[in-house]
C-alpha positions as CSV (number, residue, x, y, z in Angstrom):
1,X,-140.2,-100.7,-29.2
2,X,-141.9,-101.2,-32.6
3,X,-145.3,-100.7,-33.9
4,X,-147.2,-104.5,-33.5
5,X,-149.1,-103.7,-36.7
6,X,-146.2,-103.0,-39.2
7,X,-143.1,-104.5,-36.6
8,X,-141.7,-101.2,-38.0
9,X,-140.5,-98.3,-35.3
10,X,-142.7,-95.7,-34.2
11,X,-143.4,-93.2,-36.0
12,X,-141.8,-90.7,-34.4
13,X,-138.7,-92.8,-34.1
14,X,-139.1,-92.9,-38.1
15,X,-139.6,-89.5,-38.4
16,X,-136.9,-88.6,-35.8
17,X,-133.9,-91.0,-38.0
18,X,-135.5,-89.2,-41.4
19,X,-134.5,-85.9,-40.1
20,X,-131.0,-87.2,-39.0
21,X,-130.2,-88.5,-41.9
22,X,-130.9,-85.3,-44.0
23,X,-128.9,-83.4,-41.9
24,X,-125.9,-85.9,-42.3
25,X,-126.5,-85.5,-45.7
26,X,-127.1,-82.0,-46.6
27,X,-125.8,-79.9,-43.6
28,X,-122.7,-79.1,-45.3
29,X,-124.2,-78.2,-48.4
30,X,-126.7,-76.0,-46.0
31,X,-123.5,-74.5,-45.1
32,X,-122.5,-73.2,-48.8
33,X,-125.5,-71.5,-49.4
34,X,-125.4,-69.9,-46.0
35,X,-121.7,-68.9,-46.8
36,X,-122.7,-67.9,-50.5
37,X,-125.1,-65.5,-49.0
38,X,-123.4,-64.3,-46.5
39,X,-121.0,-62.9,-49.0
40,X,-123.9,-61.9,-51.6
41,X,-125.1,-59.3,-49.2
42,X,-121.1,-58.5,-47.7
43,X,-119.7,-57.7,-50.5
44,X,-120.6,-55.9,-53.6
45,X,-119.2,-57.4,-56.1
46,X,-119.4,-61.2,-54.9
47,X,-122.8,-61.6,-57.1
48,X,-122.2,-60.6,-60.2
49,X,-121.7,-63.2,-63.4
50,X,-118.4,-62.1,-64.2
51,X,-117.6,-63.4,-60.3
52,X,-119.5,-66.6,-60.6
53,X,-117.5,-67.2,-63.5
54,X,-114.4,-66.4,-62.0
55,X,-115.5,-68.7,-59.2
56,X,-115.9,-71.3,-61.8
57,X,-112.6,-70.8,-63.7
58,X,-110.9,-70.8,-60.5
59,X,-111.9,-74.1,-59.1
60,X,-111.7,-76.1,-62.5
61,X,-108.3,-77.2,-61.9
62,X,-108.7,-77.9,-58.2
63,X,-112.1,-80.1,-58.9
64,X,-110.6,-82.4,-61.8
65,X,-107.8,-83.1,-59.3
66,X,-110.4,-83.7,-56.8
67,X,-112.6,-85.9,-59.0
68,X,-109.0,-88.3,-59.6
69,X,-108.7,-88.1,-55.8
70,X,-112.2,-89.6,-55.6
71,X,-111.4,-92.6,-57.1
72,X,-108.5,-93.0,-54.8
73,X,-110.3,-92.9,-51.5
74,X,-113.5,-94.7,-53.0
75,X,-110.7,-97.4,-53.6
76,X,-109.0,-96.4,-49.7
77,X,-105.7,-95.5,-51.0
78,X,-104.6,-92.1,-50.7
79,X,-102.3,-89.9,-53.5
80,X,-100.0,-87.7,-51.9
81,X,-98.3,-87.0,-55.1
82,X,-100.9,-85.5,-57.1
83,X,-99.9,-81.5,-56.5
84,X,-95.9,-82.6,-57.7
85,X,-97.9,-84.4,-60.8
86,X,-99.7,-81.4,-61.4
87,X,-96.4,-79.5,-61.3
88,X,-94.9,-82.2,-63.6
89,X,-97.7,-81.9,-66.4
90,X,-97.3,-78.0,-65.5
91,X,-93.3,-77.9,-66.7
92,X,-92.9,-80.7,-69.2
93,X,-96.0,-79.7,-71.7
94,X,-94.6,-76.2,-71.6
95,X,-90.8,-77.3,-72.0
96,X,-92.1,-79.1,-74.7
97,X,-93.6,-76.6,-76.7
98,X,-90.8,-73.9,-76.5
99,X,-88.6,-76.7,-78.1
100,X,-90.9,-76.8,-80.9
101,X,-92.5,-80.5,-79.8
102,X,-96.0,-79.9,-81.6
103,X,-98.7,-79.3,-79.5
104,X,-100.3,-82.8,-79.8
105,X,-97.1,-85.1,-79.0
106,X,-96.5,-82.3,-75.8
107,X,-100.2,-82.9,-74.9
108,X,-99.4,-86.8,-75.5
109,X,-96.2,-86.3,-73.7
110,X,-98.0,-84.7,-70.6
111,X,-100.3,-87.9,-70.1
112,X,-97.8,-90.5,-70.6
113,X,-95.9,-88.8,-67.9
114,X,-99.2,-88.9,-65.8
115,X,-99.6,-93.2,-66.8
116,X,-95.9,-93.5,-65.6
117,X,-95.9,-91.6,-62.4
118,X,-99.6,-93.4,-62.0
119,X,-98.0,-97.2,-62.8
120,X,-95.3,-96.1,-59.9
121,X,-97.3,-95.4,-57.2
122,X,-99.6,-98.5,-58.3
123,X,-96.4,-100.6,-58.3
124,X,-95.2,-99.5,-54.8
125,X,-98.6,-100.3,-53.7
126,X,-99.9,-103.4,-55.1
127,X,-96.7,-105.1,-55.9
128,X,-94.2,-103.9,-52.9
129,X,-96.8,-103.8,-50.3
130,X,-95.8,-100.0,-49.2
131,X,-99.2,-97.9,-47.7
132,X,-100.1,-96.0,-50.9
133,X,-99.6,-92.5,-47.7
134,X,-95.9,-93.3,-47.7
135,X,-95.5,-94.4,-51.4
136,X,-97.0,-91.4,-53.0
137,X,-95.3,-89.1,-50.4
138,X,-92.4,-90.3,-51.0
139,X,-92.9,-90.2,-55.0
140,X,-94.3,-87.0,-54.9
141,X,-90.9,-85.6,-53.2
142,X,-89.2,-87.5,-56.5
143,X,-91.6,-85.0,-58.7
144,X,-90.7,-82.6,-56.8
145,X,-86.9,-82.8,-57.2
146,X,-87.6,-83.7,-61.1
147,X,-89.7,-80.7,-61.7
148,X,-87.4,-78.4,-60.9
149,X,-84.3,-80.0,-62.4
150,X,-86.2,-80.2,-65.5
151,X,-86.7,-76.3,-65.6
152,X,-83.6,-75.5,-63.5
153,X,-85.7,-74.0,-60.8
154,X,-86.9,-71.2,-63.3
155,X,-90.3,-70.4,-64.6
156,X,-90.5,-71.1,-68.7
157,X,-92.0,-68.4,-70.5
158,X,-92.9,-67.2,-74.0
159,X,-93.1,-69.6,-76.8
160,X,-96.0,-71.2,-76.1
161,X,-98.4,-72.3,-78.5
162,X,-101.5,-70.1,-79.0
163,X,-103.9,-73.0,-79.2
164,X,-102.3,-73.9,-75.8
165,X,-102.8,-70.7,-74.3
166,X,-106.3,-70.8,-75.7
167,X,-107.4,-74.1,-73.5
168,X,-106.7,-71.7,-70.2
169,X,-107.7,-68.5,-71.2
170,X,-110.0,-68.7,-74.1
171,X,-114.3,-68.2,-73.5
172,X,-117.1,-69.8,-75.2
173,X,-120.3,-67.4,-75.5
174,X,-118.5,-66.0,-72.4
175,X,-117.9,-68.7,-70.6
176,X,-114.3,-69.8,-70.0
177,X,-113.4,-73.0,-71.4
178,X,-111.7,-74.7,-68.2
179,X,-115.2,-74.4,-66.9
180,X,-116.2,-76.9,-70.2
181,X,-113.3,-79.3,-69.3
182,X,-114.5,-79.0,-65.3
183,X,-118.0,-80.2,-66.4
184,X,-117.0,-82.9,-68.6
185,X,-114.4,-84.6,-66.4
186,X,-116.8,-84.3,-63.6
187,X,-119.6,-85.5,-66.0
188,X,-116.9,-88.9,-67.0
189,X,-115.9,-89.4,-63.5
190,X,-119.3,-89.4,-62.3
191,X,-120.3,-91.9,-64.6
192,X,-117.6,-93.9,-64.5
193,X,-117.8,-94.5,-61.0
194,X,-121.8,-94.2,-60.9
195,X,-122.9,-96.0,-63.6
196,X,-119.9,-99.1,-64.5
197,X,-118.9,-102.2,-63.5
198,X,-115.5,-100.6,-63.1
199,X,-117.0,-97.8,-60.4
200,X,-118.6,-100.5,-58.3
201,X,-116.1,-102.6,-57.9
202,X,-114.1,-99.3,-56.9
203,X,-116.4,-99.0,-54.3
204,X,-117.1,-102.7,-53.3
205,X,-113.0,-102.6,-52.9
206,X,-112.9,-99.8,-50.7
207,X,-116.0,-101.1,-48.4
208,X,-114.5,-104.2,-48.1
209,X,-111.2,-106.0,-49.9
210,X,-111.4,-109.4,-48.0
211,X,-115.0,-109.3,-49.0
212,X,-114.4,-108.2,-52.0
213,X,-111.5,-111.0,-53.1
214,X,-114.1,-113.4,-51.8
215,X,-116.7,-112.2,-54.3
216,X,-113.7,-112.9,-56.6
217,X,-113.0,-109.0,-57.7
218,X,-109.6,-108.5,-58.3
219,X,-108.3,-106.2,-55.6
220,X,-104.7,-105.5,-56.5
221,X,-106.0,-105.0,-60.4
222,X,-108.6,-102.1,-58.8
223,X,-106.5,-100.2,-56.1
224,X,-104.3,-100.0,-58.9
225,X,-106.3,-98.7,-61.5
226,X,-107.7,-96.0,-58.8
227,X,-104.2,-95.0,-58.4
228,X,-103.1,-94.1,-62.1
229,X,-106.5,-92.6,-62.7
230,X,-105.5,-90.1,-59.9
231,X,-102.3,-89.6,-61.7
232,X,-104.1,-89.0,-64.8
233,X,-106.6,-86.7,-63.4
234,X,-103.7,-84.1,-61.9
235,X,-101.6,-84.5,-65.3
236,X,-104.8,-83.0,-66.6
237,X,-105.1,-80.2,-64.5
238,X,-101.4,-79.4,-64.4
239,X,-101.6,-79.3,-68.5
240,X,-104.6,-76.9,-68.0
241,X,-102.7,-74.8,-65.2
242,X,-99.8,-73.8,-66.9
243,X,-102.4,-72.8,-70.2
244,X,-104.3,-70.8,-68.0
245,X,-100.9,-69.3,-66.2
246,X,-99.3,-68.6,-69.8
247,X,-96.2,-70.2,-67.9
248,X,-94.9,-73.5,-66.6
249,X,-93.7,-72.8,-62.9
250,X,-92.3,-75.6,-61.0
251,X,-93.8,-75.5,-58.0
252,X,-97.3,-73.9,-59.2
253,X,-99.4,-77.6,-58.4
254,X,-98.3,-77.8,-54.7
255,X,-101.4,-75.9,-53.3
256,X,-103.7,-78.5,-55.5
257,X,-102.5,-81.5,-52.3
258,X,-104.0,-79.8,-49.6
259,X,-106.7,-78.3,-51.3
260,X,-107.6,-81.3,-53.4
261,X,-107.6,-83.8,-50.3
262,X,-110.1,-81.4,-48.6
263,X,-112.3,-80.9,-51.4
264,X,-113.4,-85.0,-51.1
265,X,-113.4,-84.8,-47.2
266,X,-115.6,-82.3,-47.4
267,X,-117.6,-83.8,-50.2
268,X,-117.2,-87.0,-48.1
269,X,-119.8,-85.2,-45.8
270,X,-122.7,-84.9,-48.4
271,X,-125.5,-86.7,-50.1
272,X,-124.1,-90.6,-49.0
273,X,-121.7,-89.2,-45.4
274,X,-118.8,-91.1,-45.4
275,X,-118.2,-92.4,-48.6
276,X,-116.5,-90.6,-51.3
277,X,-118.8,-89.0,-54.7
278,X,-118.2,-87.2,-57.3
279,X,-121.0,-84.7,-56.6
280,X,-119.8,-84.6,-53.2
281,X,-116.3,-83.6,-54.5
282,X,-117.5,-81.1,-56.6
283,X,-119.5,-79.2,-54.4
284,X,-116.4,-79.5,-51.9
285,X,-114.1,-77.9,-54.5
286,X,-117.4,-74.9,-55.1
287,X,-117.3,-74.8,-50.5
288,X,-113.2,-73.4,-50.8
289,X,-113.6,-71.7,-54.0
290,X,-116.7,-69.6,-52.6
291,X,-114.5,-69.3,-49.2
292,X,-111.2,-68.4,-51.3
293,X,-113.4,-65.7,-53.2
294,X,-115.4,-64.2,-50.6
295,X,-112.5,-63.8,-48.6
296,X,-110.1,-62.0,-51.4
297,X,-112.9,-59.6,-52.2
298,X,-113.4,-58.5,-48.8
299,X,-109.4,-57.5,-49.0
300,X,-108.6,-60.0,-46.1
301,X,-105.0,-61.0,-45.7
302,X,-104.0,-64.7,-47.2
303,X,-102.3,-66.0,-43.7
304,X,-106.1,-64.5,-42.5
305,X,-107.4,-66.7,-45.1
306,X,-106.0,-69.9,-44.1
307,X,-107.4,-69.6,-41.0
308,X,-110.5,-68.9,-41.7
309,X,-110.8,-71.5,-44.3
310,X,-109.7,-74.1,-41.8
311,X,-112.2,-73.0,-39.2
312,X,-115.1,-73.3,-41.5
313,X,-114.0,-76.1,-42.9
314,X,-113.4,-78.0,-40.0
315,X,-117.0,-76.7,-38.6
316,X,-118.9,-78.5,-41.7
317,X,-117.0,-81.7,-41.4
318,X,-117.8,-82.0,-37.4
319,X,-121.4,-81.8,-38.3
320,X,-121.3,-84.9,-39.7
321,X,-118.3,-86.4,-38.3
322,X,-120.3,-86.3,-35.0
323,X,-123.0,-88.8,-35.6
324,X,-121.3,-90.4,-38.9
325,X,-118.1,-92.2,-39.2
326,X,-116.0,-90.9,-42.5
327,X,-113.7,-94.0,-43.4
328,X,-111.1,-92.6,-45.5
329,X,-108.5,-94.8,-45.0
């Protein structure tokens, strides 16, 4: 029934779908702070700066692979390869500099390897017709294969440049510098997909392709481009990984798949439910590393950790899963 002076809904009704849609929208971010204090008052030494920077250094990697995995499901197409392109960045920049490859062809090296393995998966996609789920799983067992043939399943150690080493482990007025590179690729991916014409049509893609083609956007042109910027995204973070790690190990981006998928489902539950951000990511990416933290500082077993990390994380999706559908494929 509607209100025969404005033809609007009551306003209780109005009232009633305001307060829904703030919980759909911030409920999961309700659940951070909740967990953030939770820990503040558990355990001693979970708020003090020296932690929150930890915290921040240890999720930089995780949310620049996140924020290329945005674009992907904002386009609906799914990279499954990204933790074996992490790896790949994470061996061959390394391998590079111990054979004396300056540090600016290596870095050049590291995303030219990121542009191929990103053209591959766009090829499969767009061109052969294969479900980007099965193309980049199946590329992402390639990497895997190529990674450690590359190193022969061994870890490469000493010779590494120092400026290299700095971009991992160097600080800024105290502040490490893979938190710097975190904000500025979550700054350029934001505003890439917030503010361009490339960014909406990301979007207008992944709402709606026949609609989109219709409107006369070039679909193939824009799954595609979602695809290698994924690619290009995890070559960053896996150049950044093995800086930080002083080492290039093989199989050191595999934990950045499961992780970086749930960061944007999780994110997918905040500030616009069911649609993939870039805020959303980030603060999904902040939800595991606050988990991840809390939980190694109260001493709690890792196999203990995975379970609890999958309970809470499942509990903050069904709050919103409940009353709003998440399309992510």
């Amino acid at each position: 029934m509607t209100d025969t002076a404005t033809g609007s809904l009551p306003s209780h009704d109005r009232l009633f779908g305001l307060r829904k849609e703030h919980v759909q929208r911030y409920s999961t971010l309700v659940v951070l702070v909740a967990m953030f204090l939770v820990f503040s008052l558990g355990v001693d030494r979970f708020l003090t700066g020296q932690n929150l920077l930890n915290i921040a250094q240890q999720i930089s990697m995780l949310t620049i692979v996140g924020a290329g995995l945005t674009f992907g499901f904002a386009a609906r197409e799914m990279d499954l390869s990204v933790g074996y392109t992490v790896g790949l960045a994470g061996v061959l920049v390394p391998l590079l500099l111990v054979k004396g490859v300056p540090l600016p062809l290596a870095l050049l090296a590291g995303l030219g390897a990121g542009l191929a393995v990103g053209a591959v998966n766009a090829l499969l996609v767009t061109l052969v017709g294969i479900p980007s789920l099965i193309a980049t799983l199946a590329v992402g067992s390639i990497l895997y294969g190529i990674n450690f043939l590359m190193t022969g399943g061994r870890a490469i150690y000493g010779g590494l440049d120092e400026a290299y080493l700095w971009l991992g482990q160097g600080r800024v007025a105290g502040i490490p510098i893979l938190a710097f590179f975190m904000l500025a690729a979550v700054l350029v991916a934001w505003f890439v997909m917030e503010r361009t014409i490339f960014g909406r049509y990301i979007y207008a893609v992944g709402g709606n392709q026949k609609a989109a083609e219709l409107s006369g956007i070039r679909v193939r042109k824009y799954r595609a481009a979602a695809l290698v910027v994924c690619s290009l995204f995890a070559v960053m973070a896996g150049t950044l990984l093995a800086a930080r790690l002083g080492s290039g190990q093989p199989n050191a981006g595999e934990r950045y798949l499961l992780d970086g998928l749930a960061t944007v489902f999780i994110g997918m539950t905040m500030f616009r439910p069911g649609t993939a951000t870039v805020p959303g990511t980030f603060f999904g990416a902040l939800f595991i590393g606050v988990i991840n933290n809390g939980l190694n500082l109260m001493g709690m077993d890792t196999y203990i950790q995975a379970i609890v990390k999958g309970v809470i994380i499942l509990a903050a999706v069904a709050v919103v899963s409940r009353s709003t559908k998440l399309n992510l494929l």
